[in-house]
ZADO-1210 file (C-alpha; in nm, 4 decimals, padded with zeros to 6 digits):
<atoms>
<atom x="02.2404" y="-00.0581" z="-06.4938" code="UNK" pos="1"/>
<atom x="02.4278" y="-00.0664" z="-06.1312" code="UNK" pos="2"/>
<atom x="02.5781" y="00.2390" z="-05.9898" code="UNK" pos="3"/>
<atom x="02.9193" y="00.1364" z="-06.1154" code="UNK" pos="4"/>
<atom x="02.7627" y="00.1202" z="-06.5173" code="UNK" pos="5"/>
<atom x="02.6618" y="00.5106" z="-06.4652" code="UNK" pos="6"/>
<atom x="02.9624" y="00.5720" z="-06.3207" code="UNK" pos="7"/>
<atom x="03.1756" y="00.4524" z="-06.6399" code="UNK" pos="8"/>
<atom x="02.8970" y="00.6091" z="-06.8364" code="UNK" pos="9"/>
<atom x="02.9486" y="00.9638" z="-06.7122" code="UNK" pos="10"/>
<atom x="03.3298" y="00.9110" z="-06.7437" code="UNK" pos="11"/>
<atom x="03.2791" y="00.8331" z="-07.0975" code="UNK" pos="12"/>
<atom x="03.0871" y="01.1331" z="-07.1778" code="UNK" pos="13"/>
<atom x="03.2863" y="01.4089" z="-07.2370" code="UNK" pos="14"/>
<atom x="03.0230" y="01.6449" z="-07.1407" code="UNK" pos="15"/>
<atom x="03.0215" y="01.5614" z="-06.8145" code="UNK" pos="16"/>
<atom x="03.3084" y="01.3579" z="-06.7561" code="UNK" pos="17"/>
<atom x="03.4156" y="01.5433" z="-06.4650" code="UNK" pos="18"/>
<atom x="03.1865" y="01.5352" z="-06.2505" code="UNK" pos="19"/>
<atom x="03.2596" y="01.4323" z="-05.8768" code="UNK" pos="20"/>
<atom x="03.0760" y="01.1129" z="-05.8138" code="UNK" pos="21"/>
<atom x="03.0339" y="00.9508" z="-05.4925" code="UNK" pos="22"/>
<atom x="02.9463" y="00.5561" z="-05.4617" code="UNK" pos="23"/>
<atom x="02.6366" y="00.4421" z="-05.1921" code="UNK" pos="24"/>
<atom x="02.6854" y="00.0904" z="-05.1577" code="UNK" pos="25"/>
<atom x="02.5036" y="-00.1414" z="-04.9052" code="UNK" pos="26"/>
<atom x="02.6868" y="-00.4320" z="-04.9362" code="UNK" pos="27"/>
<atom x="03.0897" y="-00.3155" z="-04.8475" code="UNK" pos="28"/>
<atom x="03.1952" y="-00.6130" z="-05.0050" code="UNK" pos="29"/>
<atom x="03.5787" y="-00.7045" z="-05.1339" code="UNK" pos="30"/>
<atom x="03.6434" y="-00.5405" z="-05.4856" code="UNK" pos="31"/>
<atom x="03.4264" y="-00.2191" z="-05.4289" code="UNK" pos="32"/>
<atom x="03.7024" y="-00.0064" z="-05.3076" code="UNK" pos="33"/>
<atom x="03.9024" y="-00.1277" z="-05.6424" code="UNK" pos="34"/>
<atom x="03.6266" y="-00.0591" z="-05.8645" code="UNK" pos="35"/>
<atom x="03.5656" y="00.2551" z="-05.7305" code="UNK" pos="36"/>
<atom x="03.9773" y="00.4048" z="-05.7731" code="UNK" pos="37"/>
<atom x="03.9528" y="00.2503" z="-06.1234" code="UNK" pos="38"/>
<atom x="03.6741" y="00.4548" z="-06.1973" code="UNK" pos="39"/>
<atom x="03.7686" y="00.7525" z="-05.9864" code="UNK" pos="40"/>
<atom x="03.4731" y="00.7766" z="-05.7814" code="UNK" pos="41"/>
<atom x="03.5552" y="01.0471" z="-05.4784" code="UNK" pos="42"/>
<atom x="03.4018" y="00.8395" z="-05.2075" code="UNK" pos="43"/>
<atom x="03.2531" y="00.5217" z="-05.1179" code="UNK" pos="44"/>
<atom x="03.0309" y="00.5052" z="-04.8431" code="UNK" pos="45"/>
<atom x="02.8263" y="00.1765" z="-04.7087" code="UNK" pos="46"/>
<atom x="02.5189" y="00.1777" z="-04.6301" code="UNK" pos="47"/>
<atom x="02.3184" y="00.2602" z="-04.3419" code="UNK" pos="48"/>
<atom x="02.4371" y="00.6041" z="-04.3805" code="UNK" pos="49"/>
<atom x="02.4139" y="00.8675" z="-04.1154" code="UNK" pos="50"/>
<atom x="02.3189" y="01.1929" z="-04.1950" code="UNK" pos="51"/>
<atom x="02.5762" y="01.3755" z="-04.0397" code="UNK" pos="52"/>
<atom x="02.8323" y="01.1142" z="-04.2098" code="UNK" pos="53"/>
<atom x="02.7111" y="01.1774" z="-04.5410" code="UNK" pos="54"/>
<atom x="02.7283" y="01.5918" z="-04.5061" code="UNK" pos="55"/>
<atom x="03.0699" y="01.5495" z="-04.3406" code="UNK" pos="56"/>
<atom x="03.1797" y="01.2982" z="-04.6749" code="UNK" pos="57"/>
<atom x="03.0141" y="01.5472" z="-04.9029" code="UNK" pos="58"/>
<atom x="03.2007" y="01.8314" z="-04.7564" code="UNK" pos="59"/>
<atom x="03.5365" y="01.6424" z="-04.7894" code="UNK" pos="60"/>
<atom x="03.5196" y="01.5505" z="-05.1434" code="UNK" pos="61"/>
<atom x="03.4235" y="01.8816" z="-05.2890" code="UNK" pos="62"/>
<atom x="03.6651" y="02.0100" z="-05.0820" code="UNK" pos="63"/>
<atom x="03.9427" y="01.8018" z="-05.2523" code="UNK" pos="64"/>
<atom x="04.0875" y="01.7596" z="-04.9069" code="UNK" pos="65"/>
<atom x="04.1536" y="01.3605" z="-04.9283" code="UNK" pos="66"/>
<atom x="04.4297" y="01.3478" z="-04.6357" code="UNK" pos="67"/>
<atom x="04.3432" y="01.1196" z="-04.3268" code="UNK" pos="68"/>
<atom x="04.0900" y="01.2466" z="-04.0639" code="UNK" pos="69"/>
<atom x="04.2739" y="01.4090" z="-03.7624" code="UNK" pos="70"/>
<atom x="03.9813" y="01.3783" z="-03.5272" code="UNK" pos="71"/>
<atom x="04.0708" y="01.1282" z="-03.2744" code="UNK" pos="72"/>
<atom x="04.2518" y="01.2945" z="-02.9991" code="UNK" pos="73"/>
<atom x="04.6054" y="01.2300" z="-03.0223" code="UNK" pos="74"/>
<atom x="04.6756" y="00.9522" z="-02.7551" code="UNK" pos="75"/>
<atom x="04.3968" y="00.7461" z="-02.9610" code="UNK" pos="76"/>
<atom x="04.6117" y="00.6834" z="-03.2989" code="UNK" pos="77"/>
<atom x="04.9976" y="00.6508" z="-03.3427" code="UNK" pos="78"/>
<atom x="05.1553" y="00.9689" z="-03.3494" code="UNK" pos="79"/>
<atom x="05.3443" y="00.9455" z="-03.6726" code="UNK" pos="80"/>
<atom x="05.1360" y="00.9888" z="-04.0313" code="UNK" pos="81"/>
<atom x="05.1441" y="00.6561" z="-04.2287" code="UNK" pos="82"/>
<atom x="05.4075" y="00.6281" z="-04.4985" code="UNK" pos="83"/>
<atom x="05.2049" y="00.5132" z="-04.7240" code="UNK" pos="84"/>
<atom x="04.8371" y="00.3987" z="-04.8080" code="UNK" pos="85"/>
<atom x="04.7972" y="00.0552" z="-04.7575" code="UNK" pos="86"/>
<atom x="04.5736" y="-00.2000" z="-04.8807" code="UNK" pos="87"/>
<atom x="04.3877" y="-00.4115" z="-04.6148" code="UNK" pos="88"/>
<atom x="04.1849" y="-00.7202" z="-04.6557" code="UNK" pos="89"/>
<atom x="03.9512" y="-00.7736" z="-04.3018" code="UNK" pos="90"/>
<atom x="03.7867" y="-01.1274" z="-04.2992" code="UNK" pos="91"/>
<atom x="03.5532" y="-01.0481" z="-03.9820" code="UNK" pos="92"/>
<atom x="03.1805" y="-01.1780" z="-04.0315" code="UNK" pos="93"/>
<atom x="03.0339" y="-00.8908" z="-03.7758" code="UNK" pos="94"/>
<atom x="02.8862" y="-00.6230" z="-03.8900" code="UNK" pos="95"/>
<atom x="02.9827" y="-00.4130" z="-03.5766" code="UNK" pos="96"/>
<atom x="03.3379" y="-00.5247" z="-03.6049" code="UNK" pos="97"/>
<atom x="03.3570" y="-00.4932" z="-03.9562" code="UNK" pos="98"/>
<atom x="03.2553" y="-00.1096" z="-03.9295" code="UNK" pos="99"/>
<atom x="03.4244" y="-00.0281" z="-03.6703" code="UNK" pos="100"/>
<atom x="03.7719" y="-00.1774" z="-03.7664" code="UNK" pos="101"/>
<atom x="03.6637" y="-00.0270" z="-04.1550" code="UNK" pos="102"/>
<atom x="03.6433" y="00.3228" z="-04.0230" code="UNK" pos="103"/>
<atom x="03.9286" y="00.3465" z="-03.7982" code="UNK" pos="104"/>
<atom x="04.1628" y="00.2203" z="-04.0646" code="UNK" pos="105"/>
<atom x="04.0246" y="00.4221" z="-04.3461" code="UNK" pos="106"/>
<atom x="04.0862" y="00.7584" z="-04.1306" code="UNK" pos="107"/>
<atom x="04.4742" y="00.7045" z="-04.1709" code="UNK" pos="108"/>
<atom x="04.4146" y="00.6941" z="-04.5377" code="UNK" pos="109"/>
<atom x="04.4324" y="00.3053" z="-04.5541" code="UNK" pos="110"/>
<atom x="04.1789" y="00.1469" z="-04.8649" code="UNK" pos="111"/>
<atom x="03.9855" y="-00.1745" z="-04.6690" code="UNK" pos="112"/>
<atom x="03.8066" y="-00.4332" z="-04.8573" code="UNK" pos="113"/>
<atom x="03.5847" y="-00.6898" z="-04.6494" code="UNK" pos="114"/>
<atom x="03.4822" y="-01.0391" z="-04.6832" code="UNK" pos="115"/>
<atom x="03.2584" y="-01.2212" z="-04.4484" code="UNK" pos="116"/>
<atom x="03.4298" y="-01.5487" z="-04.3957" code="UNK" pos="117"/>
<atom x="03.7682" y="-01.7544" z="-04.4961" code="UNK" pos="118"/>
<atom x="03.6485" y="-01.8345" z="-04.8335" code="UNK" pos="119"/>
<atom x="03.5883" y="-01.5298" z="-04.9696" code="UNK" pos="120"/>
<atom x="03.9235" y="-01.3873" z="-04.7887" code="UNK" pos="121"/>
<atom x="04.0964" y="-01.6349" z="-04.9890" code="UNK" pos="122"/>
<atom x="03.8854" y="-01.5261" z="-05.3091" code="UNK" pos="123"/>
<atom x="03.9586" y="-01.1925" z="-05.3027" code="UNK" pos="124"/>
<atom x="04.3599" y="-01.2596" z="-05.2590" code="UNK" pos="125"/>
<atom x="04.3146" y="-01.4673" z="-05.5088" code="UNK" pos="126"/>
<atom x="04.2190" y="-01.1581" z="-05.7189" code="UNK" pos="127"/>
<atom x="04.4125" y="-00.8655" z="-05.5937" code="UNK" pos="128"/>
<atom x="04.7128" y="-00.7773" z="-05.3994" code="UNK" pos="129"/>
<atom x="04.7064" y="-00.6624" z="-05.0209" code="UNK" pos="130"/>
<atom x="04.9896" y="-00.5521" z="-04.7928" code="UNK" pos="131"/>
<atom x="04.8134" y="-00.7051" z="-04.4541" code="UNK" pos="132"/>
<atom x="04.5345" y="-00.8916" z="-04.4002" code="UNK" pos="133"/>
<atom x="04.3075" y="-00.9248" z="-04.0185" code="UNK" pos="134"/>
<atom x="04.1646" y="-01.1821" z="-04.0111" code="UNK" pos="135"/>
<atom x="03.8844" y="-01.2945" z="-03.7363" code="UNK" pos="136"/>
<atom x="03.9342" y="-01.6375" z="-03.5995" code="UNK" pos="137"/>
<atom x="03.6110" y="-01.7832" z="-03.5949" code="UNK" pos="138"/>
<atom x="03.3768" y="-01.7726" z="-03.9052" code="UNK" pos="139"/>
<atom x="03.1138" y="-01.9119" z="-04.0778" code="UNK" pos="140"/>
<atom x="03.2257" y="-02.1583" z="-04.3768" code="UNK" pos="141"/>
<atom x="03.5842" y="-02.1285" z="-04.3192" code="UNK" pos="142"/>
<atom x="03.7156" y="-01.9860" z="-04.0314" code="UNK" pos="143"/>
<atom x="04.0883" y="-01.8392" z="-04.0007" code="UNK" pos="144"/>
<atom x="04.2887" y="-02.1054" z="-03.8843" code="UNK" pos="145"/>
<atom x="04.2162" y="-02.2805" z="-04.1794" code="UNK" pos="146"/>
<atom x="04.2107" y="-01.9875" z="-04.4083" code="UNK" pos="147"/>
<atom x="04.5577" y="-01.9017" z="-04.2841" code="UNK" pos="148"/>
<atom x="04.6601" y="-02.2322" z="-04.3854" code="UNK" pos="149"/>
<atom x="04.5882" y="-02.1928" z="-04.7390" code="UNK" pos="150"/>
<atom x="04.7278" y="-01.8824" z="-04.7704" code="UNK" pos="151"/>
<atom x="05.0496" y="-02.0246" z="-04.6031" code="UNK" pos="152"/>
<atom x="05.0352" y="-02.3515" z="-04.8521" code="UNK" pos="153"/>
<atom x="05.0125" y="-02.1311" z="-05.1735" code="UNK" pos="154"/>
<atom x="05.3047" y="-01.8962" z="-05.0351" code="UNK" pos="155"/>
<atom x="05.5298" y="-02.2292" z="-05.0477" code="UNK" pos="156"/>
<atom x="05.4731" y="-02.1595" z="-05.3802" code="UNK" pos="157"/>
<atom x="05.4475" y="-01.7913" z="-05.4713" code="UNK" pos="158"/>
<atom x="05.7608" y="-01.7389" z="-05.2161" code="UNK" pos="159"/>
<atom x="05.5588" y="-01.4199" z="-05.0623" code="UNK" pos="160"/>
<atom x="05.4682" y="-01.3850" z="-04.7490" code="UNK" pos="161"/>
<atom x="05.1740" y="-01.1333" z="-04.6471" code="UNK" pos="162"/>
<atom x="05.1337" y="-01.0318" z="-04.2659" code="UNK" pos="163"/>
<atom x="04.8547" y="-01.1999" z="-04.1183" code="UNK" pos="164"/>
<atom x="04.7111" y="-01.0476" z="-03.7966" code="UNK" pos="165"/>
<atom x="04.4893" y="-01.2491" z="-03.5857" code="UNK" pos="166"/>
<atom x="04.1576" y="-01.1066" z="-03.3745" code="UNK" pos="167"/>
<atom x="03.9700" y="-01.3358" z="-03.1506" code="UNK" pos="168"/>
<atom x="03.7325" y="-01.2643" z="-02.8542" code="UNK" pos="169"/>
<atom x="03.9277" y="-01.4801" z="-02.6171" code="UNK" pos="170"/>
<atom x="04.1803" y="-01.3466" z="-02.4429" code="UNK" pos="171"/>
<atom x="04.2955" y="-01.6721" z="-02.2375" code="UNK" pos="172"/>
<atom x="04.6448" y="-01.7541" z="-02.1672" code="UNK" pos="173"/>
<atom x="04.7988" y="-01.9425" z="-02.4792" code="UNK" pos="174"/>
<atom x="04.6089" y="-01.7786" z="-02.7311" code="UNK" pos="175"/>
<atom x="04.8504" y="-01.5905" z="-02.8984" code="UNK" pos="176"/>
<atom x="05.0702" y="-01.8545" z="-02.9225" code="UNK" pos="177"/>
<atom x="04.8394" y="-02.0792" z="-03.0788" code="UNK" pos="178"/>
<atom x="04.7724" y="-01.8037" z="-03.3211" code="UNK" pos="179"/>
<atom x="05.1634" y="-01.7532" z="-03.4079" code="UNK" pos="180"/>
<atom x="05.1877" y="-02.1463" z="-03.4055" code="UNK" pos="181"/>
<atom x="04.9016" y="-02.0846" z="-03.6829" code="UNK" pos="182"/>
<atom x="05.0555" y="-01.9026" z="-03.9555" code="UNK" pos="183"/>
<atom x="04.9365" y="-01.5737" z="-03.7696" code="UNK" pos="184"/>
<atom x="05.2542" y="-01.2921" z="-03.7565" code="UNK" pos="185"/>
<atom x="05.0382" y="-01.1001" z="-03.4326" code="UNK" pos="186"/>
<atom x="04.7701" y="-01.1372" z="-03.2633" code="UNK" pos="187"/>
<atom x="04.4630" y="-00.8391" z="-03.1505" code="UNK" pos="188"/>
<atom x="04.1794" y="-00.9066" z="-02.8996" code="UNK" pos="189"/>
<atom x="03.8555" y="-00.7760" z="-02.9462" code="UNK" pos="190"/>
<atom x="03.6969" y="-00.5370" z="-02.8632" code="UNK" pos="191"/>
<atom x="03.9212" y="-00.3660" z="-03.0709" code="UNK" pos="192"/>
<atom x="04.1629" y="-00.1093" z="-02.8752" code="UNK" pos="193"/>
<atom x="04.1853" y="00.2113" z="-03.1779" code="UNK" pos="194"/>
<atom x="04.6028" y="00.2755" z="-03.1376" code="UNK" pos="195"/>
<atom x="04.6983" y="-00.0763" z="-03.1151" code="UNK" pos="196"/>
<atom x="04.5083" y="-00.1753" z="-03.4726" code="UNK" pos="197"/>
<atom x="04.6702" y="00.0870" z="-03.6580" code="UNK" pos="198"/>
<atom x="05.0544" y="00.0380" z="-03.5046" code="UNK" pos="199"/>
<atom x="05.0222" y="-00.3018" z="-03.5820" code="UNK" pos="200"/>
<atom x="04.8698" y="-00.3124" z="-03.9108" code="UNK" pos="201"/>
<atom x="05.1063" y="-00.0079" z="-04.0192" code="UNK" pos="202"/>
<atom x="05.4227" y="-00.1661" z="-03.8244" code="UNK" pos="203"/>
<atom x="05.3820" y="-00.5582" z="-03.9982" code="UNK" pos="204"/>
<atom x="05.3184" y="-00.3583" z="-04.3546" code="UNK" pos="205"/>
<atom x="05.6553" y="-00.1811" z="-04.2844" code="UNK" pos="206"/>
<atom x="05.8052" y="-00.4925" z="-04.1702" code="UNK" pos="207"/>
<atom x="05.9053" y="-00.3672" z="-03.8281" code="UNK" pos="208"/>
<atom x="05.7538" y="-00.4489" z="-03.4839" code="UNK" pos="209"/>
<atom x="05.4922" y="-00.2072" z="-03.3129" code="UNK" pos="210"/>
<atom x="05.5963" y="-00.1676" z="-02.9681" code="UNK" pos="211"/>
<atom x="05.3509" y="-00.3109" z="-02.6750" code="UNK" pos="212"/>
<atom x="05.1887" y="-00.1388" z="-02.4316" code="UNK" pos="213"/>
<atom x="04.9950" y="-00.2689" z="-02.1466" code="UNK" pos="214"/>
<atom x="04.7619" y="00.0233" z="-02.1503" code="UNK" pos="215"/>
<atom x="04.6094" y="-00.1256" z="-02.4701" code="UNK" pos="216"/>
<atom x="04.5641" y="-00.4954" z="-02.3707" code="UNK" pos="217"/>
<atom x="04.3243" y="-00.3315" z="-02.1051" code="UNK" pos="218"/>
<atom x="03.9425" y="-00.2577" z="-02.1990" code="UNK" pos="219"/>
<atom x="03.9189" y="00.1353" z="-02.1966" code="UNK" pos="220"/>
<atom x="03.5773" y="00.3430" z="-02.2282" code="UNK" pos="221"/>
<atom x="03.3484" y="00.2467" z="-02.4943" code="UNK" pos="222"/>
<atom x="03.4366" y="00.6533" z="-02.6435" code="UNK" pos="223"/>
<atom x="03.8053" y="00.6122" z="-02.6241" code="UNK" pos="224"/>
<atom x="03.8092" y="00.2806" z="-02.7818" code="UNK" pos="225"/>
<atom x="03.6915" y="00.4680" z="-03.1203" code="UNK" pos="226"/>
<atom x="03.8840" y="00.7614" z="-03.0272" code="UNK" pos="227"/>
<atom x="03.6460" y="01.0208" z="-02.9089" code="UNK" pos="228"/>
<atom x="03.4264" y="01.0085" z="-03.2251" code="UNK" pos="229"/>
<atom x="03.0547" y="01.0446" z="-03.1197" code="UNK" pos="230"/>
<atom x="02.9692" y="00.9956" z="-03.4297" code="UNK" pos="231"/>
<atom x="03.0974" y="00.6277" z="-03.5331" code="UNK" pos="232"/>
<atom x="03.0077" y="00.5410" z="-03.1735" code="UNK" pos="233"/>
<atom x="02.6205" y="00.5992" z="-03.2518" code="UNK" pos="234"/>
<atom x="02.6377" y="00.4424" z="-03.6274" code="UNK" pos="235"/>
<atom x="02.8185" y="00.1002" z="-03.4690" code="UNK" pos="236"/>
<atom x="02.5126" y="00.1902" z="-03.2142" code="UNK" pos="237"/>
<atom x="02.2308" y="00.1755" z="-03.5023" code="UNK" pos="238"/>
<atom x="02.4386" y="-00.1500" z="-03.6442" code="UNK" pos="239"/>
<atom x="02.4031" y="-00.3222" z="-03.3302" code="UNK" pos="240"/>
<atom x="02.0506" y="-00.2181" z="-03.2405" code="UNK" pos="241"/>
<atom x="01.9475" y="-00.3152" z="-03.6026" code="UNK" pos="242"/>
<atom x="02.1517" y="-00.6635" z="-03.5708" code="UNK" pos="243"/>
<atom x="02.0687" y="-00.7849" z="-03.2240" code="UNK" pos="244"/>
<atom x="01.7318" y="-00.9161" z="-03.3042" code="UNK" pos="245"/>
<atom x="01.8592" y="-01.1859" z="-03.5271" code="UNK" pos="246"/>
<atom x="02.1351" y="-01.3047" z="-03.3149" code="UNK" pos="247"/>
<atom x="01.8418" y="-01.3711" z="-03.0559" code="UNK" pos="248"/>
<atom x="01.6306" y="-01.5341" z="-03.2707" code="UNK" pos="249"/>
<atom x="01.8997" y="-01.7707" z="-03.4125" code="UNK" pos="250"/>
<atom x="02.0005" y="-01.8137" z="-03.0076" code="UNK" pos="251"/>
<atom x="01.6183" y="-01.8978" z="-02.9652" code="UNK" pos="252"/>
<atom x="01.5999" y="-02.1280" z="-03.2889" code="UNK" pos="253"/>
<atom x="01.9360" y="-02.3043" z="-03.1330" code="UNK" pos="254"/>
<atom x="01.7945" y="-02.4141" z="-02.8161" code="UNK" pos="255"/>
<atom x="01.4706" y="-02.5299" z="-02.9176" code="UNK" pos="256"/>
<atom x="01.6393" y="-02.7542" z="-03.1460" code="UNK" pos="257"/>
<atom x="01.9103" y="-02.8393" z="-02.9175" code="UNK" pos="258"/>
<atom x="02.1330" y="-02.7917" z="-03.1760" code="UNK" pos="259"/>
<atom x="02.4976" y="-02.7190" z="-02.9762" code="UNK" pos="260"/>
<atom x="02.6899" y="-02.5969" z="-03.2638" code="UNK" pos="261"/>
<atom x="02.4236" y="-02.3327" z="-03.4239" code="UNK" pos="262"/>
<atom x="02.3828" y="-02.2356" z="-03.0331" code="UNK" pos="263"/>
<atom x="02.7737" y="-02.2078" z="-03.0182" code="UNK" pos="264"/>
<atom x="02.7914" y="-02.0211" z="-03.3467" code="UNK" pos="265"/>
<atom x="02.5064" y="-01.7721" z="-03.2737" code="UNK" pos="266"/>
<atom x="02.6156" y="-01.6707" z="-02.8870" code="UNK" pos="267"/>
<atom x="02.9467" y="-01.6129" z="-03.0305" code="UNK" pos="268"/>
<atom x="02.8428" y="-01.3550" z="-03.2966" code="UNK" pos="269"/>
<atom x="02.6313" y="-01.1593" z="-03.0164" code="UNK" pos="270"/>
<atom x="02.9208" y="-01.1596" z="-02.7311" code="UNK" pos="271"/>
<atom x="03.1297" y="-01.0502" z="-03.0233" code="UNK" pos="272"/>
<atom x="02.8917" y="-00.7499" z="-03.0881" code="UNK" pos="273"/>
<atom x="02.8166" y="-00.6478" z="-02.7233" code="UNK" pos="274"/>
<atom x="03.1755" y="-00.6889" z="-02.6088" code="UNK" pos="275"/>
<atom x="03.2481" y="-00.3348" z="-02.8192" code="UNK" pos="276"/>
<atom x="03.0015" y="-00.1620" z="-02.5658" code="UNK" pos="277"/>
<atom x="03.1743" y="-00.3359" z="-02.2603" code="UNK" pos="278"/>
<atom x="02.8244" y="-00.4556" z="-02.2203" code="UNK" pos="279"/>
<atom x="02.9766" y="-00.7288" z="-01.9288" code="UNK" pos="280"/>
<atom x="02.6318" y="-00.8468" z="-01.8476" code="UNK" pos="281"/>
<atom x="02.5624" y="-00.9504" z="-02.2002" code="UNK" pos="282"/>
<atom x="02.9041" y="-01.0382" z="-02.2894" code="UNK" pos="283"/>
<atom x="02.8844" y="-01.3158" z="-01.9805" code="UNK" pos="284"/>
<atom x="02.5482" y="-01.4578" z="-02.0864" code="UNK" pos="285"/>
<atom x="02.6330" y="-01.5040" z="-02.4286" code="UNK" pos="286"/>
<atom x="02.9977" y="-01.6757" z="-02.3217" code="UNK" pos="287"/>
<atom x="02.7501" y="-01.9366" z="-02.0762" code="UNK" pos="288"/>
<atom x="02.5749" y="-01.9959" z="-02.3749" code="UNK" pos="289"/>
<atom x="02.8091" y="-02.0317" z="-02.6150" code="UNK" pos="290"/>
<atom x="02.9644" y="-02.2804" z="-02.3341" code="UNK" pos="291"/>
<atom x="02.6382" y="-02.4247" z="-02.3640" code="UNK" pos="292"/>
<atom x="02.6695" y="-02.5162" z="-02.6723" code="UNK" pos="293"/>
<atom x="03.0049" y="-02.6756" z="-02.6960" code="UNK" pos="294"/>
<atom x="02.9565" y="-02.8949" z="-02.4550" code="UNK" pos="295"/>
<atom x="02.6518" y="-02.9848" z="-02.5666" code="UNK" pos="296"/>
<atom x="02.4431" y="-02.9167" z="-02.2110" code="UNK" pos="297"/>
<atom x="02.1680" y="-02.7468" z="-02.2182" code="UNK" pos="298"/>
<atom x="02.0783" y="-02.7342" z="-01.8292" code="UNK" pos="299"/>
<atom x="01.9631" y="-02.4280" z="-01.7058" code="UNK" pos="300"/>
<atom x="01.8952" y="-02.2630" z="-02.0504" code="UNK" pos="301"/>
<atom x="01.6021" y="-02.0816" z="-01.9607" code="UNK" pos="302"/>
<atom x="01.7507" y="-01.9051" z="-01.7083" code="UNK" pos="303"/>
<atom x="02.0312" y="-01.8284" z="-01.9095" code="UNK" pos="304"/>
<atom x="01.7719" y="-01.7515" z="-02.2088" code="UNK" pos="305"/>
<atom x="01.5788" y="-01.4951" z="-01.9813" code="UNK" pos="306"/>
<atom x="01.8656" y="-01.3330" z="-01.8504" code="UNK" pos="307"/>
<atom x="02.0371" y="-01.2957" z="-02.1853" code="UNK" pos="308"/>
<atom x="01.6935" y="-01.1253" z="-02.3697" code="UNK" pos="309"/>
<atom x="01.6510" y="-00.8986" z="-02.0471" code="UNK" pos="310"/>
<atom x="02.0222" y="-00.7440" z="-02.0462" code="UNK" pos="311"/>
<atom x="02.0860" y="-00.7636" z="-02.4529" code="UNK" pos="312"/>
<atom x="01.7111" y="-00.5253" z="-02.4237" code="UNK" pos="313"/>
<atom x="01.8460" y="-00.3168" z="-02.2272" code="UNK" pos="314"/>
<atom x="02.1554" y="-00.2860" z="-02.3692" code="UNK" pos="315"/>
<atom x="01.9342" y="-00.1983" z="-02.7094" code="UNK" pos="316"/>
<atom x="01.7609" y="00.0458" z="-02.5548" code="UNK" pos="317"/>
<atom x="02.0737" y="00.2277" z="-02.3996" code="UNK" pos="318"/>
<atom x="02.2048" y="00.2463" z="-02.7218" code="UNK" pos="319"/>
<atom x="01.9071" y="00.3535" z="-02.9399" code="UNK" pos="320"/>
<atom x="01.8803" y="00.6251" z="-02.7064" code="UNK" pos="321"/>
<atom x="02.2821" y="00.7618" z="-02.7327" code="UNK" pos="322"/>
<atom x="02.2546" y="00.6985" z="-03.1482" code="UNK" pos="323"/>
<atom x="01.9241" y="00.8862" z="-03.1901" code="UNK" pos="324"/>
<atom x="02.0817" y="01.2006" z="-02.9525" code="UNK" pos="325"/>
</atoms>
């Protein structure tokens, strides 16, 4: 019996059928969030969970209070309170990004369900109703280009048409208009800048343009970027620290078998990750590698190799020490 069984149990049960139930789940996957409204579970939380997030969850549901956190400092989040709550779908296959993004849309009240790649975006549309979805350009199995075009193709059909916000790590010249010439109604660069997410995802839902501001297209402070919270800070610290060992070993894996694509693939997901601690050194390591790998060269690699397991160690370190204070 999974959490969700007990859950319907102890609704069924008139003895204890109001009890206030919240959901631990480790996986965050697309369909939880639903499940959990259906069944009128409190609070859903994924797993790792801090201790201080937990209390601070706890506290919130028994006190009833369900209104959007008001912690970020102003200047960090649009200044008007969204209209409504909306339903997001995020295809992003990082773990780092996917919490982070998760947890600054869910303080304005907004219900995010996550799938890992294109094919399992297009699954869970396929199965519920969103109002926007973000969706990460490159991806394992199906990336977004290609899931955007499916989505596109069936709204030929359907006659809908569901905002579609791009977020690469490139930010080269051309890029948003090859995301716009994609299907894509906007485009975000990662690392992702707190204010500008939420106006756009809250401006395409509304149908109305969030306005631009140059002040977001440039990288700010690693705090500011997730609005002052300490706290999500050190548990997208813990994610990273507990992640970065497997993007080197795939890294590691990719050069010994000289395998350019897996190489490609694997010093993307890493640059992706570091890029949210403006951890340059990394961040340029991982882009030679990944460079590496798309062209297929693989001179100078164990420089490159040396370099990259000395900074991302340090980088590790650095951040083990900020989540465990």
């Amino acid at each position: 019996m999974d959490g969700f069984d007990v859950a319907q149990r102890i609704r069924d049960d008139p003895s204890v059928a109001g009890a206030t139930i919240m959901m631990l789940s480790s996986s965050g996957q697309y369909g939880e969030t639903e499940k959990c409204r259906e069944l009128g579970i409190a609070n859903h939380l994924t797993k790792p969970v801090d201790q201080r997030d937990l209390l601070s969850a706890i506290a919130r549901t028994l006190s009833r209070d369900h209104t959007p956190r008001t912690t970020m400092p102003d200047a960090m989040l649009p200044k008007d309170v969204p209209d409504r709550r909306l339903r997001i779908l995020l295809a992003e296959d990082n773990a780092v990004n996917q919490r982070l993004a998760a947890s600054l849309l869910e303080r304005r009240g907004h219900h995010v369900t996550i799938a890992p790649n294109g094919r399992e975006a297009l699954t869970a549309l396929d199965r519920q109703a969103f109002d926007v979805v973000l969706m990460d350009v490159q991806m394992p199995e199906m990336g977004g280009f290609e899931a955007t075009a499916a989505i596109r193709r069936n709204e030929q059909t359907s006659g809908a048409h569901i905002p579609i916000i791009a977020m690469t790590a490139h930010a080269m010249k051309g890029d948003r208009e090859r995301c716009l010439a994609g299907g894509m109604d906007e485009y975000l660069t990662k690392p992702l800048d707190s204010r500008r997410l939420c106006e756009l995802v809250e401006s395409l839902a509304a149908g109305t343009s969030a306005p631009m501001d140059d002040d977001t297209l440039i990288t700010a402070q690693v705090l500011a970027r997730v609005g002052g919270d300490r706290e999500l800070l050190a548990e997208i610290s813990r994610l990273f620290v507990d992640d970065a060992p497997g993007h080197l070993q795939r890294i590691r894996a990719a050069l010994d078998a000289r395998d350019g694509d897996a190489l490609r693939r694997a010093a993307h997901g890493l640059k992706g990750a570091a890029a949210n601690f403006d951890a340059d050194a990394v961040v340029a390591i991982a882009r030679q590698l990944e460079d590496m790998g798309s062209e297929g060269n693989f001179d100078d690699h164990d420089r490159a190799w040396r370099e990259l397991t000395n900074e991302t160690e340090r980088l590790i370190s650095a951040l083990r020490a900020f989540a465990s204070s």
